[in-house]
BAFI-3210 file (N, C-alpha, C; in Angstrom, 3 decimals, decimal comma, padded with zeros to 6 digits):
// residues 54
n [1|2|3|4|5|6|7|8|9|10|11|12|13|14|15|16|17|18|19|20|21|22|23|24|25|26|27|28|29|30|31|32|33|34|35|36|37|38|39|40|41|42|43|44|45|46|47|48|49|50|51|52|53|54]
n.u [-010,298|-009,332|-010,927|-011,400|-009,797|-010,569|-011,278|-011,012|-009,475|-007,292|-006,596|-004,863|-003,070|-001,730|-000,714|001,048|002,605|004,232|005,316|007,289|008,695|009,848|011,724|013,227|014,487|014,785|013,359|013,128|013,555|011,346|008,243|004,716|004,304|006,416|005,356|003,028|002,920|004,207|001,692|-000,040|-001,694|-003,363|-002,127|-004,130|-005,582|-004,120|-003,670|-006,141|-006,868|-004,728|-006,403|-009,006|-007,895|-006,783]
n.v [003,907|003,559|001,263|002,159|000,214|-001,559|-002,892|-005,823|-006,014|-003,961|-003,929|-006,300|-005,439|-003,555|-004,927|-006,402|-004,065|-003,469|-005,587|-006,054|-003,808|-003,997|-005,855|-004,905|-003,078|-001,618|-001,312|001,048|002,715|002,366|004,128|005,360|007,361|005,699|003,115|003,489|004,737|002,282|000,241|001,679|003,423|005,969|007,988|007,857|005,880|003,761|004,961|004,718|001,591|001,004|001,866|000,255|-001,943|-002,648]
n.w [-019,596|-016,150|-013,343|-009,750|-007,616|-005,007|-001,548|-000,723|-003,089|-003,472|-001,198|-000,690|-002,769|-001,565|000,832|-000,503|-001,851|-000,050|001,367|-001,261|-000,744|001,855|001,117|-000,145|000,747|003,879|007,051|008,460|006,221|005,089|003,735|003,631|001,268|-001,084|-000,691|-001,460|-004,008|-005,687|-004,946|-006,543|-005,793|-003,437|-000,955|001,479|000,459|001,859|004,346|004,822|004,975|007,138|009,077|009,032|009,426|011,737]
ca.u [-010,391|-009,285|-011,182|-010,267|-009,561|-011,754|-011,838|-009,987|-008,184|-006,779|-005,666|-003,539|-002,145|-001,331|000,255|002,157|003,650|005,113|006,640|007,908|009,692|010,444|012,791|014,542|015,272|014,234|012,182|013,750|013,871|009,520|006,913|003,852|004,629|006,922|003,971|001,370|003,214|004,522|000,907|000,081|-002,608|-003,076|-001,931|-005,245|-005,981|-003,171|-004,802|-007,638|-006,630|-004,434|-007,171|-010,057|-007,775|-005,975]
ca.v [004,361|001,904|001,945|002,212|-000,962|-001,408|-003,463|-006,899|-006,332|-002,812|-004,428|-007,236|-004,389|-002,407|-005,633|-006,893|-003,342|-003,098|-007,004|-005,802|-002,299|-004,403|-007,095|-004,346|-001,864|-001,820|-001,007|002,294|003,413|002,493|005,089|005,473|007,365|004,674|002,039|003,868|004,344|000,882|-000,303|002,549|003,674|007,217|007,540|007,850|004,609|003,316|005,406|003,974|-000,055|001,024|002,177|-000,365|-003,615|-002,413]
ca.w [-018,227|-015,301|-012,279|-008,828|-006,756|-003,527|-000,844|-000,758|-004,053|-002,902|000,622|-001,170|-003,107|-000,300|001,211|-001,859|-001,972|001,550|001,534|-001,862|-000,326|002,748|001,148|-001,125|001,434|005,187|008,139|009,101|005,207|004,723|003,896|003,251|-000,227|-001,827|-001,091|-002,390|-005,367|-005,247|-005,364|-007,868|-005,290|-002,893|000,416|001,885|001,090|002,495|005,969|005,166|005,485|008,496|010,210|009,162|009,641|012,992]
c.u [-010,282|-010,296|-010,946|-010,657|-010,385|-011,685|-010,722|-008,659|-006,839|-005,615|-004,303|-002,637|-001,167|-000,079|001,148|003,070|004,696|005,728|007,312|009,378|010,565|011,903|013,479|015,296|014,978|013,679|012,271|013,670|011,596|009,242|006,574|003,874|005,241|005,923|003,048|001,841|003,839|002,787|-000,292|-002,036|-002,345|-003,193|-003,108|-005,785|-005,324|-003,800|-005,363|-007,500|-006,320|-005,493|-008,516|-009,133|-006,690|-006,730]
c.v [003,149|002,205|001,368|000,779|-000,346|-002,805|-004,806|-007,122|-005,298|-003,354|-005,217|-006,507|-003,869|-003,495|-006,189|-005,372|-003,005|-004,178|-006,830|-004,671|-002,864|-005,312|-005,984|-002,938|-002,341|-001,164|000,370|003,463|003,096|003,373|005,329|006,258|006,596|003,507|002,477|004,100|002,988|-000,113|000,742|002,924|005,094|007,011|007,351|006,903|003,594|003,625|004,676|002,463|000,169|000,877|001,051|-001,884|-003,491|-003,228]
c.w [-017,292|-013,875|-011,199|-008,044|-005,322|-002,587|-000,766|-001,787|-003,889|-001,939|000,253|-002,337|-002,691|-000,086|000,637|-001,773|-000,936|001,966|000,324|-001,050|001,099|002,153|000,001|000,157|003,378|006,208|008,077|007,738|004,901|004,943|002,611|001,555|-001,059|-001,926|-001,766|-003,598|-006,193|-006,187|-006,213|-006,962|-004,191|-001,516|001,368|001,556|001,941|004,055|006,097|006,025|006,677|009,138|010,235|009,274|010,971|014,494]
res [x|x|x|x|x|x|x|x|x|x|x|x|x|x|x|x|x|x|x|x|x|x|x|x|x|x|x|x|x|x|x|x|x|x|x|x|x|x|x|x|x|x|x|x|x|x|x|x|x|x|x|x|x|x]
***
């Protein structure tokens, strides 16, 4: 059983998957489902960061 990422390790997840999806595709083609599967995490955390590091 793995368990779930939280907090700082999550975030640099998040952000590793969206400068990944950025340099293979681009701005206009991003979302929120390809990152979160990207960083093998659910969109609602993805919300989440938005909203607590805005």
């Amino acid at each position: 059983m793995t368990t779930r990422r939280r907090g700082a390790l999550l975030t640099r997840a998040i952000y590793r998957a969206t400068l990944e999806e950025l340099a293979e595709s681009n701005l206009d083609k991003l979302a929120f489902d390809r990152i979160a599967a990207r960083a093998s995490a659910g969109k609602a955390s993805l919300y989440r960061a938005l909203v607590d590091h805005r």
